[in-house]
Structure formats: C-alpha cells, structure tokens
N, C-alpha and C positions, 0 to 999 in steps of 0.2 A: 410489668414493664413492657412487655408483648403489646399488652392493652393498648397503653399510654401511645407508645410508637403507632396504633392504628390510630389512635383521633386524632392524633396533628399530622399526617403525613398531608403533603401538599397536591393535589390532583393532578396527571401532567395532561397538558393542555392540545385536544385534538385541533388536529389541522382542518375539516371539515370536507376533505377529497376523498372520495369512493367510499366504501361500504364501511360502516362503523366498527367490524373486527379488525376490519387492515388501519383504520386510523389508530386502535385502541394500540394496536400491534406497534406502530411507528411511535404515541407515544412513551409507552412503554421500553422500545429501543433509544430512544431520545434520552432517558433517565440514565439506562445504564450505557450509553457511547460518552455521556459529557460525565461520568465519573460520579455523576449526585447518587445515584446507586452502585455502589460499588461488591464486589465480587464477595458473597453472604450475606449481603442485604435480604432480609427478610420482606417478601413485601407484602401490603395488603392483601387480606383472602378477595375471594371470587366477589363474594357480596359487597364488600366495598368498593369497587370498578360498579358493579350491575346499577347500584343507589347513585354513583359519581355521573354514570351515564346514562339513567333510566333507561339500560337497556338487560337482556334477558341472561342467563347463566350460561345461555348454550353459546351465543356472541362472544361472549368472555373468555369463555370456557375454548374457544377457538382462535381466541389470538391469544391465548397463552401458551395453546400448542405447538404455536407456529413457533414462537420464541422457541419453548425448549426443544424443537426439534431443529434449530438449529443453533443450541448450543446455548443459548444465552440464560436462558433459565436451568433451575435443578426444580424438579417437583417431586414431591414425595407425597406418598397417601400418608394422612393423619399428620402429618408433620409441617404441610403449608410445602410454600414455593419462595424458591430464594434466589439471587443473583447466584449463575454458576460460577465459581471457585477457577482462580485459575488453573488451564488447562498442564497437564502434568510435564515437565519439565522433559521426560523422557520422551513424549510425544511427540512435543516441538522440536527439542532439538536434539536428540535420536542419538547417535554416534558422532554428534558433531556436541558432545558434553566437552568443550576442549579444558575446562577444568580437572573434569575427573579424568583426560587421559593423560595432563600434567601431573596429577598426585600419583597415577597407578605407577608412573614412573620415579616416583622417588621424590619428587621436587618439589618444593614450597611452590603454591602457585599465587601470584600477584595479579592483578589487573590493573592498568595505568593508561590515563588517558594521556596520551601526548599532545590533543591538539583537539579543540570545539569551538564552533563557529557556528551563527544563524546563517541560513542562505535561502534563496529561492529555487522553486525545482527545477527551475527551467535549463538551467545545465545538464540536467541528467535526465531530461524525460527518455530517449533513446535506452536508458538501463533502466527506468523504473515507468514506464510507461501508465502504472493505475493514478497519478500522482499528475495534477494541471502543473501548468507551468508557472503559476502563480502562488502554488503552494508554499508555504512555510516549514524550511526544515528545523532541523538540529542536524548536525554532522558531526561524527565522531571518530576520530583515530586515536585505535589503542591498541595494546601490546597484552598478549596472554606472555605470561612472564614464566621460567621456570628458574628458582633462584636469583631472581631480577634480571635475566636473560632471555629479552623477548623469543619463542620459539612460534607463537601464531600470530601476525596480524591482523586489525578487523579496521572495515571502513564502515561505517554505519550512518545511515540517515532516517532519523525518526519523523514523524510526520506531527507536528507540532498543531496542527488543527487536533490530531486524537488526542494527545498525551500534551499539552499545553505546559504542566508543569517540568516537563522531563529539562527547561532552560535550568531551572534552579536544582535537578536532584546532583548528588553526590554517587557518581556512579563508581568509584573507586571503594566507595563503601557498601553497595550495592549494585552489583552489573545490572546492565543496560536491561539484556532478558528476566531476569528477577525482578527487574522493578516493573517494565511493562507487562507481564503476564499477573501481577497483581494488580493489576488498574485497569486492565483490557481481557477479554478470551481471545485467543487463538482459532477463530472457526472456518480458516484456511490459510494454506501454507505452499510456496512453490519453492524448489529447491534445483538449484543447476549447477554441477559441477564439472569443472572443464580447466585446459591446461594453460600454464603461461610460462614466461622465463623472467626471471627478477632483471628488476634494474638495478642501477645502483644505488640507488636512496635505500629500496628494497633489500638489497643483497646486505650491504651495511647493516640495518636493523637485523634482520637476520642470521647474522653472521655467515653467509654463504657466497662463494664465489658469484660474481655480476653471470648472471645469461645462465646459472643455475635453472633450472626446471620448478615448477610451483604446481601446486594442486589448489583451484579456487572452488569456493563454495560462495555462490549465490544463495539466496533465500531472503524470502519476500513474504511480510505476514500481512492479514486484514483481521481486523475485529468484524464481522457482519460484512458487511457492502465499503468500509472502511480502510484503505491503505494503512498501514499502521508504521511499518519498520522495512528497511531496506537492509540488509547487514552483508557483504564481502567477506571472508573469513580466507586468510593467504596463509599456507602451508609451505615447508619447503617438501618436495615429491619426494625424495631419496629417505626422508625420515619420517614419511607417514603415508598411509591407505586407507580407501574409503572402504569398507564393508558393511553389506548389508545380507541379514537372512531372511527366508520364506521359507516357515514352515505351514502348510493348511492342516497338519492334523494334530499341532498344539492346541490343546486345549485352555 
C-alpha cells in the first residue's frame, strides 16, 4: 500500500528562486499549508525528491531538515518522514483548556456558536496586525456553556486563505481548535492577557452586573509564516485566574 502511495504521488512544483533545497523546502511547505498533505501524511522517501529533481541526497536531505525543525515534519529513522500530527492540545492552549475547567467543575460543557459571518480583515488590522487588510475571515462568536449557561466568551477570526474549508465545518460538533490543529500545526503562538469591564451585551451573556471586571485572553496562532486563527477568550475576573508554573528541574 506504502508502495502504491509512492508511484502516483504528484511532484510539487518548484518555483525556480534561489538555491534548489529552499525551493524543495517551499514546495514541500506548499503541500502541507493548502491541506493536500495533511497531518500523517506519509511522504515520499529521500530518493524520490533526489529522481523528481535530479538533484543529490545531501540537498534533499537538507530541506527536509529545515521542515522538521520547524515543526512541520516528524521523521524517524527506519520509519520514513511524515506530516507532523497536530500539535498537542496542552501546548496550545495550556490552562486556557476552558472545556476541561468547565467539567473539573461539575458542569456539562456545551459549545454554541451564536453568530458567524465572512468579513474582510481590514477592521481589525490594529488587533491582528500579521493579517492584510484584504484578507478573508471567518468570525465567530460563541459561548463555552456550563449547563447551557454561557460562563466564557470567544470572538474568534480564522483566516480563510489557511483553513478555506472552516465556512462549511460544524464547529458545535467540533470546536474551532480541534478542528484547526488537525488540518494546520501550531509552530507559534502569542498570548496577551489583560483587563476590561463588561458591557452590557457582555454582562447579559454572562450573567454579571454591567461595568463587572473581565479577564481577556488574546492569542494569535501561525502554521509556519501563516496567520492562521485570532481567538478573544472573555472571562468574568471574580470567577477565574490565570496561573501558570515554572519548574526548570522537572524533568
């Protein structure tokens, strides 16, 4: 089956700019950014690039490094090299799991989108600034629910050049991070948290007196060189804290 998979694989097609490992390199990230390789992809060994591009093992052999070192391949000795797997759930989104801290507390947890819309980025470049203003969103507002009781809000804008299908997914059946970390890696992440005071659209969702105190979480991911996902994530402060630990002599 292995086999089979190596003799029809389709060649991906160098752009003909600079040294022939950073082309191999680009097209090779070109397969796995538009999703035609996706996350366990097994791909062709070494020899079929070197025969695709009459070029040497050691070329090859160096833009595939460059890939797994940053993230986008998995290689293994004896085993071949394969799209890396999305990045571990715990990684990304670390203490901000707002599902698992609605279950630790007892409560059925829901996710509900109340409202999605295509738009252009140019509203938001000032908050999302890696994104033209021509870009193509998804925007999403939903509700982390505890007993059908919204308790976090999220404002989310996906970047519809990376994830193109995420118009048509069902994100109530599958959150937004679940479905994009199996179709993209996570190979960087900005995280900014800081305070605010609800409004009243705000306050109402969350059941909280208006001019209540809020705790926001920014975070902004890229696949590679990629904007991928914008997410807002609104707390109310009285009922939650961000903690994080450092230990250097865990091993």
């Amino acid at each position: 089956m292995a086999r089979q998979a190596e003799e029809i694989w389709q060649t991906p097609s160098l752009d003909g700019e600079g040294p022939l490992f950073k082309q191999i390199e680009r097209a090779i990230r070109s397969e796995i950014m538009s999703g035609r390789w996706p996350p366990g992809h097994r791909i062709p060994p070494e020899s079929a690039f070197m025969e695709a591009y009459s070029t040497t093992r050691a070329t090859v052999s160096k833009a595939l490094s460059k890939l797994s070192e940053a993230g986008l391949l998995d290689r293994k000795r004896r085993q071949g090299t394969t799209v890396a797997r999305s990045t571990e759930t715990h990684a990304v989104i670390g203490f901000l799991d707002v599902r698992q801290e609605i279950e630790a507390r007892g409560r059925a947890y829901t996710y509900k989108v109340l409202k999605a819309r295509r738009m252009k980025a140019k509203s938001i470049i000032e908050m999302w600034p890696a994104v033209s203003s021509d870009t193509p969103l998804l925007k999403l507002d939903a509700a982390h629910c505890g007993f059908g009781q919204p308790e976090v809000l999220e404002e989310r804008y996906i970047n519809l050049n990376a994830a193109p299908d995420a118009v048509t997914a069902d994100f109530e059946a599958e959150m937004p991070n679940t479905w994009l970390l199996a179709r993209l890696p996570c190979t960087r992440l900005r995280h900014t948290i800081r305070a605010a005071v609800a409004s009243a659209e705000t306050a109402k969702l969350l059941g909280v007196a208006e001019g209540s105190a809020l705790l926001i979480s920014l975070r902004q991911t890229w696949a590679d060189d990629l904007p991928v996902t914008s997410v807002k994530l609104i707390y109310p402060a009285e009922q939650n804290a961000f903690v994080g630990e450092f230990n250097p002599l865990q091993p």
